[in-house]
Every structure is written in C-alpha cells, then in structure tokens.
C-alpha positions in Angstrom: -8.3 0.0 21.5 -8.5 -3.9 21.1 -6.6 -5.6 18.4 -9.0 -7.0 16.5 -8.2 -7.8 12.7 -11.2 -6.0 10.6 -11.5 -6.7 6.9 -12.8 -4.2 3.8 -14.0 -5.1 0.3 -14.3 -2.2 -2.0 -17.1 -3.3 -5.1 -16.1 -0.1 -7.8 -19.9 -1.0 -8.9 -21.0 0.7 -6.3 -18.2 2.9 -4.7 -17.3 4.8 -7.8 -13.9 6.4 -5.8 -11.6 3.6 -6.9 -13.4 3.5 -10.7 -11.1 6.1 -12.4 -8.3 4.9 -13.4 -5.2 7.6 -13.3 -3.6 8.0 -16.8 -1.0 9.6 -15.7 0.3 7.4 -12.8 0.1 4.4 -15.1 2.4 6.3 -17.9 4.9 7.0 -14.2 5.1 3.5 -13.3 5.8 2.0 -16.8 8.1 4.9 -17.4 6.7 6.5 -20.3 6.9 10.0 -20.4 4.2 10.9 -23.0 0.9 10.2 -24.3 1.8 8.3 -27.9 1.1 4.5 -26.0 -2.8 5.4 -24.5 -4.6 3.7 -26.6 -2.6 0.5 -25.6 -3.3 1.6 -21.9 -7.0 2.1 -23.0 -6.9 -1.4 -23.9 -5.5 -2.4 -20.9 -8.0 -0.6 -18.8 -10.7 -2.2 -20.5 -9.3 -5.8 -19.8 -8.3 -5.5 -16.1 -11.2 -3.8 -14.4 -13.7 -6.5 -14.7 -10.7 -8.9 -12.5 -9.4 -6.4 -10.1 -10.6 -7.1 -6.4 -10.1 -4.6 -4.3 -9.8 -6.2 -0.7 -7.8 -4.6 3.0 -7.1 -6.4 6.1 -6.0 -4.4 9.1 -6.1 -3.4 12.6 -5.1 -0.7 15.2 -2.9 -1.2 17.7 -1.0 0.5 20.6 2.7 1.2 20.7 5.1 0.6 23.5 8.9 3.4 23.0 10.3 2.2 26.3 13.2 0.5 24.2 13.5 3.9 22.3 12.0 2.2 19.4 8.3 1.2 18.3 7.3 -1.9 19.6 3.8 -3.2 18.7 2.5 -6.9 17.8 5.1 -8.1 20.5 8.1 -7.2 18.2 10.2 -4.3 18.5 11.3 -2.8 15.2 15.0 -1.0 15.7 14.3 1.2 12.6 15.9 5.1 12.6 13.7 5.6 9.5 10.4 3.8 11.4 10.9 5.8 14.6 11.2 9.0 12.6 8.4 7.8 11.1 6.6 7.1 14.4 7.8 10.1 16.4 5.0 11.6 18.6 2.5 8.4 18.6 1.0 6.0 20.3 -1.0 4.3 17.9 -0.5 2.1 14.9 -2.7 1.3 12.2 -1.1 -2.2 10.3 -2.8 -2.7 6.9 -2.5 -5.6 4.1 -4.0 -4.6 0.6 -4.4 -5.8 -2.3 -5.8 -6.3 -6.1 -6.1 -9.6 -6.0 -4.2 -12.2 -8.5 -6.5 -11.8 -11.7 -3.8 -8.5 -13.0 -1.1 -11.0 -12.3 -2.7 -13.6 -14.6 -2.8 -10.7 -17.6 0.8 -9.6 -16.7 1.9 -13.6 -17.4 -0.1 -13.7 -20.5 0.8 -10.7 -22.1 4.8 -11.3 -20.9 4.9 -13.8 -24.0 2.7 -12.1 -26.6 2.8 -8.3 -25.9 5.8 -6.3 -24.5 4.1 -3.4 -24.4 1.1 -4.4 -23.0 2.8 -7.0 -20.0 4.6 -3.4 -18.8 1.2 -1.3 -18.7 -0.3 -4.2 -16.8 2.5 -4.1 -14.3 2.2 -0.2 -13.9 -1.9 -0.4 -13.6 -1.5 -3.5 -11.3 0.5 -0.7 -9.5 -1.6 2.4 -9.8 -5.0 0.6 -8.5 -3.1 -1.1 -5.5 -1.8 2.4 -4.8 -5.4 4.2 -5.6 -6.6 1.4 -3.2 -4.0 2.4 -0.2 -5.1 6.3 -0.6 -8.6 5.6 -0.2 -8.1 3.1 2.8 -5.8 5.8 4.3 -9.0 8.3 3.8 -11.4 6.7 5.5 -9.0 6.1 8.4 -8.1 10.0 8.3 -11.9 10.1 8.6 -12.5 7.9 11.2 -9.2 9.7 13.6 -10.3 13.1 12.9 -13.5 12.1 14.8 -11.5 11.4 17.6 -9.6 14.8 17.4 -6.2 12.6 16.0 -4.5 12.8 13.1 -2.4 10.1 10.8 1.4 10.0 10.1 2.6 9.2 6.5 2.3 5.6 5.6 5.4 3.7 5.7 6.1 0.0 4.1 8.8 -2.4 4.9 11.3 -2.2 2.6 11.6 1.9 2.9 14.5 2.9 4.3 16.2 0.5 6.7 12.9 -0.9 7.9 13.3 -4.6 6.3 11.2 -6.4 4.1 11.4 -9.5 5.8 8.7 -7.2 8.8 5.9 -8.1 6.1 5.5 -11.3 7.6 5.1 -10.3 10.8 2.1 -8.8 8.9 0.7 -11.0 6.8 0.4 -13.2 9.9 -1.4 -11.4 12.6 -3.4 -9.7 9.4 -4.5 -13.4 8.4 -3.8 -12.3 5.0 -3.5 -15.9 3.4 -7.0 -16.5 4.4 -8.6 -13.2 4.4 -7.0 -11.7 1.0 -5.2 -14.7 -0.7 -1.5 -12.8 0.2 1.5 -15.0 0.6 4.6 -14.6 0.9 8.1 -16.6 -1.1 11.4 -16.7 0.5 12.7 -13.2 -0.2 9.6 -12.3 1.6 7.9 -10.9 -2.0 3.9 -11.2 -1.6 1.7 -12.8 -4.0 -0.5 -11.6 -5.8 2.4 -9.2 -6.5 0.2 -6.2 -6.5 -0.4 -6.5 -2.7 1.2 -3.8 -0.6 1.7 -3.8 3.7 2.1 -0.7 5.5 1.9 1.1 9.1 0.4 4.1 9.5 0.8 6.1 13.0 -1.8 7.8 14.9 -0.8 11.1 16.7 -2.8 13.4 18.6 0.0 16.1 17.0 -1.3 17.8 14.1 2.1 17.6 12.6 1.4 16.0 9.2 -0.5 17.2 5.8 -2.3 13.8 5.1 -2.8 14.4 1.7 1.0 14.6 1.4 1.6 11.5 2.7 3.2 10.0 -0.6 5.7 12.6 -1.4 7.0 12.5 2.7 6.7 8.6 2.2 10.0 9.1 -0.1 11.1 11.6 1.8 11.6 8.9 4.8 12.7 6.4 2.5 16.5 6.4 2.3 16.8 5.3 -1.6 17.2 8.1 -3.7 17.3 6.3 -7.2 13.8 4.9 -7.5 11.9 5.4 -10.8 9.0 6.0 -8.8 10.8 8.5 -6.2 7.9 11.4 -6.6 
C-alpha cells in the first residue's frame, strides 16, 4: 500500500452520523454527574454546531518489527504499551483529526463571562472530536473488512509510555498545518486544542471487538487516575 496522505471533510448537513450530539458524554467530560445543568448544555449545543468543522488527514502505512519494535514513517517507536498495541500487524493506519478552532474561540469567550458554560464547551469540543474519531475508525473498519482484515484499538501518543512529543512526527508527514489548520507549541499540545492524533493497526487476526476499542484504549494506557478512564 503506497503512503499517500488522503484527506476527509465530514459536512453534518449532509452526513447526519456526526449531527447528534451525546448528552451524556458531554456531562462525562465536564464531570457532572447529573442532568440539573442540560439546559446550559442545550445552549451550548445550539451555539457550537454551526462552527464545528469536522476535518481527518491520514494515511496507511506498512510496519517493519525487525528491531522488536514498530517502525513505520522511518522512526522506530520503542513503546511496550505501542508494541502491545501493535502485536500481530503489519499495517498502520496514522490519522490527524480535528473540530477545527471556532469551539476554541467560544471556550475563550465564555472563560471570562460564564464558568459554566467555558467547561461544557471544553467537554463538547471533546465529545464531537471523539464522535469524529469513532466514525473515521468506522469507515476504515469498513474499508479492512473488505479486504478480509480487521483494526486494533486506536492508540494516541501520550497513552501509556508512548510520548507525546510522537505527534509531530504526525502532524508532519499528515501535512496537518496545511491540510487541517493543526499546529503544534513547545510541549507538543495541538492547536485547535480539540484536535486528536492516533495509530490504529491493521491485523489479518481477528483478535479485537472494534466497537470496544475505547474501553481497551484505557486498558493499554498505563494512567489509572484519569477522569475520563471509562
């Protein structure tokens, strides 16, 4: 398979799968356990949608384990919780997505004028990026199962002992400054902030429940006290 960088643009005007927003995964992320804030959330809804822009960039590529370890894009990544990951394929899939900056905009305006309503922007900025990673990780499901493959969980750097400074390795080859606006500071932190980078392995194993890939995501992820740990 040539690596060849390809590039998605969801429009929720006409691909209603990203246009429902999960209640419930927005109360998660801001950490509110009940349902006495939704009508601030309803608000929040209402203001986002219309500057969400729900763009991927991404490529497959092939992976070499004569180190022991996953090499691909020239760089071999000495990760226990990668290779785990990784075990029994020879395939990568290497994705950038993002929301685009407009959330981050309503997160800055709302910081000084609404407590409240800055932390349910956060946690929607996080639920669409992450309803926006699920579908992305459908489609290529779709497109492997053709082929008689099957996907591993997606993993991000910064799980486990995979580094987040591995995102620019990502953002470069992915021409994300270009392609989806993504940058990155000095702690490596993309911007806009609700931007997320993953692998995902191929495997002609069928070894993996895809639509479990979230839970086993945490699973390999060494940190046991994160807020979002599902």
């Amino acid at each position: 398979m040539a690596d060849i960088v390809l590039f998605k643009q969801y429009d929720i005007r006409s691909d209603q799968r990203l246009s429902e927003v999960n209640i419930n995964e927005v109360r998660r992320y801001s950490g509110m356990r009940d349902d006495s804030l939704d009508g601030v959330i309803d608000e929040c809804v209402k203001e986002a949608m219309p500057v969400l822009s729900y763009k991927v960039s991404y490529m497959r590529t092939m992976i070499d384990w004569e180190s022991g370890y996953p090499l691909f894009l020239g760089v071999g990544y000495k990760s226990e919780n990668l290779r785990t990951n990784l075990k029994g394929c020879d395939e990568v899939i290497i994705f950038a997505a993002t929301v685009g900056i407009g959330i981050d905009r309503l997160i800055s305006k709302y910081s000084h004028v609404s407590e409240s309503k800055a932390l349910f922007m956060q946690a929607l900025g996080a639920e669409r990026v992450e309803s926006l990673c699920d579908l992305f990780n459908s489609e290529m499901n779709e497109l492997v199962s053709a082929e008689g493959k099957y996907l591993r969980p997606r993993f991000s750097p910064g799980y486990g002992d995979l580094p987040i400074s591995v995102q620019k390795d990502f953002v470069t080859v992915l021409d994300c400054p270009r392609r989806l606006g993504i940058n990155l500071n000095d702690s490596f932190l993309m911007s806009p902030s609700k931007s997320v980078t993953a692998i995902i392995g191929i495997t002609d194993r069928e070894n993996c429940d895809i639509n479990n890939y979230d839970k086993e995501s945490c699973v390999h992820c060494g940190k046991t006290d994160c807020e979002y740990r599902k």
